[in-house]
Structure formats: structure tokens, C-alpha cells
N, C-alpha and C positions, 0 to 999 in steps of 0.2 A: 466575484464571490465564489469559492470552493464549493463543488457538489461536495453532499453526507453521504452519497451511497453510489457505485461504479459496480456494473451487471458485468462478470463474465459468463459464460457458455453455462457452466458449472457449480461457479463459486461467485461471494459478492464480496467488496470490502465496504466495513459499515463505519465513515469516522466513528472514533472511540475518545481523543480526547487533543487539546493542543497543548501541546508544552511553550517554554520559552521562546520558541522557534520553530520549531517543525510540528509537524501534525502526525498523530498515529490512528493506526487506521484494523480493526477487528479484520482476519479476514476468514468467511463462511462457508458451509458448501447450501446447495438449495433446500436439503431439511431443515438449515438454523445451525447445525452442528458448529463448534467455535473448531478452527482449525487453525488459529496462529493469528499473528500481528503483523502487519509492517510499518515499522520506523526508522526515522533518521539513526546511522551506521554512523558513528563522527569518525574513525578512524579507515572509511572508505571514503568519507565525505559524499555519501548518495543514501538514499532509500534501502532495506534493505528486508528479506521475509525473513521472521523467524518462529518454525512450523512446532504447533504443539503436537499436535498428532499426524503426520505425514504418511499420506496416503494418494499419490496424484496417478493420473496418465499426462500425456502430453498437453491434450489442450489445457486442461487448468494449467499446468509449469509455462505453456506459452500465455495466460491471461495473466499470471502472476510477474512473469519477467516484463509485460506490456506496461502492467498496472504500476511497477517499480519505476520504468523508466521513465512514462509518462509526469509521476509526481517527484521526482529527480529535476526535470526540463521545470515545470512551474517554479518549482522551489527556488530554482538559480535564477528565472527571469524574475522573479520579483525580486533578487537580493540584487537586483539591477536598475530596477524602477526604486528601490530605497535607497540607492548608493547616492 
């Protein structure tokens, strides 16, 4: 079962909704503020952020590249356990 909500330092991502295939995902800073999505890229074929209001230092851009690659790795093992 997919967690709904992944704590960085900083910023959280809150699922937002599942499409066909992939899952999107709201991602926050710790007032609530909405700071962007990340979803399935199909023409990179991984996870990918796309920031509405961009404003980071390092540690959120290293929770965000964490958070990317991590539901990248799920995504593919289970298109493996369906295969």
C-alpha cells in the first residue's frame, strides 16, 4: 500500500490524485503553502517536479530529487510484479 503523505526537512508531498497509471503527488512547504506537483514525465519516463512558485535552498532541492527518485524505483518495481 502507497503512503498519502512523505515528511521532508522542509516541505511535504501530499498525494493529490491517481491517474491511469501513475500517481501525483501536491508538494508543500510546512505553512501549507502549495509549491508545485510531482508527476509521471512520460517523455523522460520517471517522476518529475513541476514548481509553481520556486523558491528552495538545498535541503528541500535534495528532499525533492530524494522524493522523485524514490517513487521512480516503486513505480518500475511494480510494473514488474504486473508484468
Amino acid at each position: 500500500m502507497t503512503k498519502t503523505t512523505y515528511e521532508g526537512k522542509y516541505i511535504r508531498f501530499v498525494h493529490r490524485a491517481t491517474g491511469p497509471k501513475t500517481m501525483v503527488w501536491s508538494v508543500m512547504n510546512n505553512d501549507g503553502e502549495y509549491l508545485g506537483v510531482v508527476r509521471w514525465f512520460g517523455s523522460w519516463r520517471k517522476y518529475a517536479y513541476e514548481p509553481e512558485r520556486a523558491v528552495f535552498e538545498e535541503v528541500c532541492l535534495r528532499d525533492i530529487a530524494d522524493f522523485i527518485v524514490a517513487r521512480t524505483r516503486e513505480h518500475r518495481e511494480a510494473l514488474k510484479v504486473h508484468a
